[in-house]
C-alpha positions in Angstrom: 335.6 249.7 -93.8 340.8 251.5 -98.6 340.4 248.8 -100.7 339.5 249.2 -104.7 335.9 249.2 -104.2 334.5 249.3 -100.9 330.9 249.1 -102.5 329.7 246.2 -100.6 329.9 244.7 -103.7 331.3 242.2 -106.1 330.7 240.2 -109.8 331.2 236.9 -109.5 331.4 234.3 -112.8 327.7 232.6 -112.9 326.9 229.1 -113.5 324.2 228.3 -115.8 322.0 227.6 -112.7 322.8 231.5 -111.6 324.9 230.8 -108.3 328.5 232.7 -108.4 330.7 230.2 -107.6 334.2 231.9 -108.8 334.8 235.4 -107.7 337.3 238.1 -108.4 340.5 238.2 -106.7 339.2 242.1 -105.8 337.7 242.0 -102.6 334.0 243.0 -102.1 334.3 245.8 -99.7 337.3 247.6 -101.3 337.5 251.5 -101.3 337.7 252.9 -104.8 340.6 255.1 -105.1 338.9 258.5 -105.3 341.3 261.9 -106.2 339.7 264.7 -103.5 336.9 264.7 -100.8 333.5 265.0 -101.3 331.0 268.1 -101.5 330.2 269.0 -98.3 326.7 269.2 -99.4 324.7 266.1 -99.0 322.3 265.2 -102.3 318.5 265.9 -101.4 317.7 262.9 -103.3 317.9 260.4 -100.4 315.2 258.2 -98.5 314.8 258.3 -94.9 314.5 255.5 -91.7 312.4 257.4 -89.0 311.8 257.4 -85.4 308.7 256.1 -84.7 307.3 253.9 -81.8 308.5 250.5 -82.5 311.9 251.4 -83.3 312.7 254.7 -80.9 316.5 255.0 -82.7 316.4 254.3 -86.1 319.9 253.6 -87.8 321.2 252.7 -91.2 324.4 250.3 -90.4 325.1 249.2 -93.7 324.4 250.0 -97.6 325.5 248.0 -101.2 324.3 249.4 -104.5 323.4 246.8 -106.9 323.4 249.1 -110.6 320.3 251.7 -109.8 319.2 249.8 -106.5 320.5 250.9 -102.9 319.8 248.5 -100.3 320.1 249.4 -96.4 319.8 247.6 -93.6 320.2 248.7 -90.0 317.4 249.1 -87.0 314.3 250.7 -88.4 310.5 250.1 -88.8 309.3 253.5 -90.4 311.0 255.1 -93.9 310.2 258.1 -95.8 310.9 259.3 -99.4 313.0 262.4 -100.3 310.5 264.9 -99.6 308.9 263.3 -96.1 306.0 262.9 -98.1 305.4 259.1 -97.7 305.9 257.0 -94.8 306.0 253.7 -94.9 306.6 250.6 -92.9 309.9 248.4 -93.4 311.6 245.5 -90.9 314.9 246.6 -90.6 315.7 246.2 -94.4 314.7 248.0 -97.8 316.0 249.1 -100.9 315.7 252.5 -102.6 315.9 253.9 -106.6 319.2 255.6 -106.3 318.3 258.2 -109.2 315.4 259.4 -107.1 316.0 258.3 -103.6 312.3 256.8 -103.5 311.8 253.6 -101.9 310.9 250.4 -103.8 307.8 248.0 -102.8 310.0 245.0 -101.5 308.9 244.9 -97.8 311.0 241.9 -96.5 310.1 240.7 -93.2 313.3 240.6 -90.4 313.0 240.5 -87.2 315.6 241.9 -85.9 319.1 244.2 -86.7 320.7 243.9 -89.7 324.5 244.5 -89.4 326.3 243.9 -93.3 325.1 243.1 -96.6 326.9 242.1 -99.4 325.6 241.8 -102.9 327.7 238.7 -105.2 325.9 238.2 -108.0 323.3 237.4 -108.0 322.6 237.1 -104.5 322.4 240.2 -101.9 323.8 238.3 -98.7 322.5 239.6 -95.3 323.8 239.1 -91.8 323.3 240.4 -88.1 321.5 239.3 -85.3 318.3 238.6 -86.4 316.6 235.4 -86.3 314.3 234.7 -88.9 314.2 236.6 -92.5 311.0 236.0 -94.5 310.3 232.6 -93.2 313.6 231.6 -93.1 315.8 231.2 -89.7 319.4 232.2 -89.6 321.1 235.1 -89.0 322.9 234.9 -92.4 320.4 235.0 -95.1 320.3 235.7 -99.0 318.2 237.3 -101.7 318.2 237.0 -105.0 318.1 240.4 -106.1 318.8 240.6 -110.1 314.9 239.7 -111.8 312.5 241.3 -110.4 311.7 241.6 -107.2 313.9 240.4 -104.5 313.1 236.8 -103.5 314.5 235.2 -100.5 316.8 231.9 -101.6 314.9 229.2 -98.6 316.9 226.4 -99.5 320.4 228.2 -98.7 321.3 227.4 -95.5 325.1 229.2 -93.8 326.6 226.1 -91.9 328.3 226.9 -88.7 326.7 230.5 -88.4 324.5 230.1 -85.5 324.9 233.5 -83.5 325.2 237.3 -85.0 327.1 238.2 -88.1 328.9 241.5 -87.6 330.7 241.5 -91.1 330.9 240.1 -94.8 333.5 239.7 -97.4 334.4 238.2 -100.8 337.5 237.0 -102.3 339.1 233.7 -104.4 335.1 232.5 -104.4 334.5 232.4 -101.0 331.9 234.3 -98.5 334.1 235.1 -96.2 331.3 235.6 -92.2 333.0 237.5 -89.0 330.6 237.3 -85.8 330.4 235.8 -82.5 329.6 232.3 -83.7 331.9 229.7 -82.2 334.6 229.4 -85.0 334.7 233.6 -85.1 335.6 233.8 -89.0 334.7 231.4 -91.4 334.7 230.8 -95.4 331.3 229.7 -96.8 331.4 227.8 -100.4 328.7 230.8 -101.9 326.8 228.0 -103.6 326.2 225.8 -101.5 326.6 227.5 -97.9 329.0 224.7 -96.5 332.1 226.0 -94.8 335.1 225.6 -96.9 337.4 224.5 -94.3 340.3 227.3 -96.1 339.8 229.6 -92.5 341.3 227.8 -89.6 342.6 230.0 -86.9 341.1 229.1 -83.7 340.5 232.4 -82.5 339.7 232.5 -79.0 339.6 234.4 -75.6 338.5 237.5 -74.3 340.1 241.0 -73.9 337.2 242.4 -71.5 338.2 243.2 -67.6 335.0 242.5 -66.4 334.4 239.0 -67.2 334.5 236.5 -70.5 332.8 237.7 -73.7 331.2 237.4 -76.2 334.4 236.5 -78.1 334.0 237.8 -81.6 335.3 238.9 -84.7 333.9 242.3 -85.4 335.5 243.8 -89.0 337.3 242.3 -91.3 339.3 244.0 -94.2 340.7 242.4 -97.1 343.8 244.0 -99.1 342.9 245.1 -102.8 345.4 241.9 -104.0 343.5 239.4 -101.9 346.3 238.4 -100.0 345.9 239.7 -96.9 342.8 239.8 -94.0 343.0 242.1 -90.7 340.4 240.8 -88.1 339.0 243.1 -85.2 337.3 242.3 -82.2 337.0 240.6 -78.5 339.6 238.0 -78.8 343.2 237.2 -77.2 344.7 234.6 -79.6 344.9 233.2 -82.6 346.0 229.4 -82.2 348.5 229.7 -79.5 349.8 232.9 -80.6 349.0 236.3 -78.2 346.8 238.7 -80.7 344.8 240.8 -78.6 342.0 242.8 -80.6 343.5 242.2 -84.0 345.5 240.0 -85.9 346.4 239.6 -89.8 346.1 236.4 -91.7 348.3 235.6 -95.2 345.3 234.2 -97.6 346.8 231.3 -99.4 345.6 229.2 -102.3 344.1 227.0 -100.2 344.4 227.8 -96.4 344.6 231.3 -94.2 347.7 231.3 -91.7 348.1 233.8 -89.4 350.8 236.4 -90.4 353.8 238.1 -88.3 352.0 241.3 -87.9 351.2 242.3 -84.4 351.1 245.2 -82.5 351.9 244.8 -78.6 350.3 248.0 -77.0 346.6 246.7 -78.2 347.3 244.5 -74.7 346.7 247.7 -73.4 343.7 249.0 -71.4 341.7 252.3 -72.3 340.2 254.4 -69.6 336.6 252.4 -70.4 337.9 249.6 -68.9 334.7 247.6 -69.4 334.4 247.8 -73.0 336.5 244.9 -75.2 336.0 245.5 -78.5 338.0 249.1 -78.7 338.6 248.7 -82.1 335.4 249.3 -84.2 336.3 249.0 -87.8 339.2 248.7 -90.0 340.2 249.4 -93.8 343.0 249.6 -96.5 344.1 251.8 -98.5 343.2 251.7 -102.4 346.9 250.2 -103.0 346.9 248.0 -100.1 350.3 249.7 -98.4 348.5 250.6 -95.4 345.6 249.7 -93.4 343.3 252.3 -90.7 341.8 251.6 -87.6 339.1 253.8 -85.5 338.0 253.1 -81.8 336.5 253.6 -79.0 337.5 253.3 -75.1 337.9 257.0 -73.8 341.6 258.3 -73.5 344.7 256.2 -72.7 345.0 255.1 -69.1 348.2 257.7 -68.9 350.4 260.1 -70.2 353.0 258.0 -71.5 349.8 256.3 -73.6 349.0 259.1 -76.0 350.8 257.9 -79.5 351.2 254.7 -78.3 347.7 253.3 -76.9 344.5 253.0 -79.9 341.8 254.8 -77.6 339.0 256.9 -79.0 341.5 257.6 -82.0 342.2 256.8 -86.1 345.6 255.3 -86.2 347.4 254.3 -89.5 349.8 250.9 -89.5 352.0 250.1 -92.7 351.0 246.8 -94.1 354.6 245.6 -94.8 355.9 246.4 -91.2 355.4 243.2 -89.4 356.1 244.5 -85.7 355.6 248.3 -85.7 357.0 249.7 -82.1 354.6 252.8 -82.8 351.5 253.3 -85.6 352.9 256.1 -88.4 350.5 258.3 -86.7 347.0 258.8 -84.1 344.5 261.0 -84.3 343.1 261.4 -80.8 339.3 262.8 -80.4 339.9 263.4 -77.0 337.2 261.0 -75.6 334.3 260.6 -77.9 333.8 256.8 -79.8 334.8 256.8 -83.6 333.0 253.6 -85.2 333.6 253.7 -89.0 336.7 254.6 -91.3 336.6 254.3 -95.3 340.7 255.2 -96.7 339.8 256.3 -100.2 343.7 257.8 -101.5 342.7 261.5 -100.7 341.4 261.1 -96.9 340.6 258.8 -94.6 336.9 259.0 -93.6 336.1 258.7 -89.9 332.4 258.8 -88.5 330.8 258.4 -84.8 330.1 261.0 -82.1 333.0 263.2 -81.9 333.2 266.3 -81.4 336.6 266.8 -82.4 339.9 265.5 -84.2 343.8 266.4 -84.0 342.7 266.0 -80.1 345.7 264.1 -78.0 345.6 266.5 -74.8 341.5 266.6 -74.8 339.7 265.3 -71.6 336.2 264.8 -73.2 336.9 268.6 -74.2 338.8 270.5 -76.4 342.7 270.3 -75.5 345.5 272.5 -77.5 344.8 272.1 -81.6 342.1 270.2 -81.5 339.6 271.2 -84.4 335.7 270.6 -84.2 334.3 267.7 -86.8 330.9 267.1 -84.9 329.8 263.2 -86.2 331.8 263.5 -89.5 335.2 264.3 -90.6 338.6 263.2 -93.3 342.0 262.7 -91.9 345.4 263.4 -94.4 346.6 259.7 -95.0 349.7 261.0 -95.1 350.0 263.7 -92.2 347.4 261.8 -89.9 346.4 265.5 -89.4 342.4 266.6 -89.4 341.3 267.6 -93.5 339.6 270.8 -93.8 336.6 268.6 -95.2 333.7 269.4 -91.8 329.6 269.2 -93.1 329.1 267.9 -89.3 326.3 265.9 -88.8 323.9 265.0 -86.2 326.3 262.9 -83.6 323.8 260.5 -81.6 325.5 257.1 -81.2 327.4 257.5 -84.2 328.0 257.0 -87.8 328.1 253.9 -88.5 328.7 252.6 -92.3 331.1 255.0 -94.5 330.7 253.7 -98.3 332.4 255.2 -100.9 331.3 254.3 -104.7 332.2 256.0 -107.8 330.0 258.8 -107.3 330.6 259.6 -104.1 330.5 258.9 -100.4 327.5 257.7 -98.3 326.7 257.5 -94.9 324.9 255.7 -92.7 324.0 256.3 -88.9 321.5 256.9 -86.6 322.2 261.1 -86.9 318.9 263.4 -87.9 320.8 266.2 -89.7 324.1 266.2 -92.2 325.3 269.2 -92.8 322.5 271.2 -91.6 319.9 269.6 -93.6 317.0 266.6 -92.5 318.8 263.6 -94.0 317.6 260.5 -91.4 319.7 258.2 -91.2 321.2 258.3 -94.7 323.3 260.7 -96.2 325.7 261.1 -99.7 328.0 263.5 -100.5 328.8 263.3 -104.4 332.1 264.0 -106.2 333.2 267.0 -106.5 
């Protein structure tokens, strides 16, 4: 998840009454347009979500920086400061001094996974598939996070958002929700919670072998112009129209319409022919001429698949070809999931648990040219071929939340080590 400033966050123009109610036409989760990769050495100055016995796995799925303030959510109940010193108990969602790395007092209550957050002024907007937030039930909640301490908003309430939220946007004033809720993808007026009625696109069916659903939008990414949205996920149409496991809408004034852009192979089945959702997350570039997918679903079911068929690969599609017969490039891992991407100009970021990239002839092992990026890696935008950019990281399920800002990159996931240090959980890599 390049667009201008995938920071997870966005100003919006504030009413007297403090509610954002006309945003910027950038769109919150846009990458910043950064000129080289990262150090591969990770800061030391970064908190910790530990192991523990409630939570056996913790994870960090998603981060936004709000000025010195990091928040993180994921699956956790035990965090640590820097140095390990500290540990202390938090439900799945806390916020950190970024200067420092220590974590702050708030201690909200959530009882289950937190998936995205999304900070529009002032309000820190968090979604996943928990049911209740401090008191209050939904699995889209917000905080107002700019006086003080954080303080949950009870009397905002996200109509038609009654099962997980897998993803959050902004753009042209509206809170833009993808989850497995019945209308998939929806627009939320920000003040008031009430859907705007601008997102219509009957998205429906199921790509899965194995039986029907969950249907779902998964990721969303919106172009840096606000024009554009690609969708990922468990579906089979949009309206009456064939878009299996991704489409792209045109964002009018006033309405979304599904665009032309389509790619027929995603009809296709992986070797994981149980799994649905192949595609795990998407992004633009920082100009918006291109947009990146990663996946998961082991190796294409044959020969003739590799270059063609999205499968436990990073492919790149051009945003202005409406009915590409091939992507401009794959890069195969050879049979390990990729779940995150971040295209920042200089690379595209990839994270999950590979073992390898520039893999196309690997059978869960390393084929003819592949190179080893255990966890972590950065692809040439323009070649499609591996970056020399390798700090490796503890693999586990995988990284899950790449999130470039203007110092840096960081990463979150449920990995112990980055680049041969302790960094549970959370990682960042500053500018070089």
């Amino acid at each position: 998840m390049a667009r201008r400033i995938r920071a997870r966050t966005v100003l919006a123009v504030v009413t007297a009454a403090g509610v954002g109610v006309l945003g910027l036409t950038v769109p919150a989760t846009a990458s910043i347009n950064q000129p080289s990769v990262t150090s591969e050495v990770p800061s030391t100055k970064t908190p910790h979500a530990v192991d523990d016995g409630v939570v056996a796995n913790a994870a960090v799925h998603t981060l936004s920086k709000v000025g010195s303030v990091m928040y993180a959510g994921g699956q956790f109940h035990s965090i640590q400061d820097p140095a390990r010193n500290t540990t202390s108990t938090r439900h799945n969602l806390f916020s950190f001094d970024i200067p420092t790395g220590n974590p702050t007092s708030w201690a909200p209550q959530v009882d289950g996974e937190v998936f995205r957050t999304l900070y529009v002024a002032p309000y820190l907007y968090v979604g996943g598939s928990f049911t209740t937030a401090d008191g209050v039930a939904g699995h889209l909640v917000r905080y107002q996070v700019d006086s003080g301490t954080p303080a949950i908003d009870t009397a905002w309430s996200a109509e038609r958002v009654t099962a997980p939220v897998t993803d959050l946007d902004y753009t042209g004033g509206r809170l833009i929700v993808a989850g497995s809720f019945k209308k998939r993808l929806v627009a939320l007026d920000p003040a008031t919670g009430r859907d705007t009625g601008y997102l219509r696109l009957d998205i429906a069916g199921t790509v899965k072998t194995n039986g029907a659903g969950p249907t779902a939008v998964y990721r969303i990414a919106i172009s840096p112009d606000g024009r554009r949205l690609v969708a990922i996920g468990n579906f089979a149409t949009v309206g009456t129209v064939s878009r299996p496991r991704a489409f792209m809408a045109d964002l009018g004034t006033d309405s979304a319409s599904l665009a032309a852009w389509s790619y027929r192979p995603l009809k296709n089945v992986c070797r994981a022919t149980s799994l649905g959702a192949y595609l795990r997350d998407v992004d633009f570039s920082p100009d918006g001429s291109y947009f990146v997918f990663v996946a998961t679903g082991g190796m294409p079911q044959t020969v003739l698949g590799v270059g063609r068929d999205i499968c436990d690969a990073t492919t790149r599609f051009e945003t202005g070809i409406a009915e590409p017969f091939r992507p401009t490039w794959i890069n195969y891992t050879g049979g390990d999931t990729l779940h995150s991407v971040a295209a920042v100009g200089s690379a595209v970021y990839v994270g999950g648990h590979q073992r390898w990239l520039d893999n196309p002839e690997g059978r869960n092992s390393a084929g003819p040219g592949a190179v080893p990026r255990k966890g972590i890696g950065a692809i040439n935008p323009v070649s499609g071929k591996a970056l020399a950019w390798n700090p490796t990281k503890t693999r586990g399920v995988g990284t899950k939340f790449i999130y470039p800002t203007p110092g840096g990159v960081w990463f979150g996931s449920d990995g112990r080590r980055f680049a041969g240090q302790v960094h549970d959980s959370i990682a960042f890599t500053p500018k070089t």
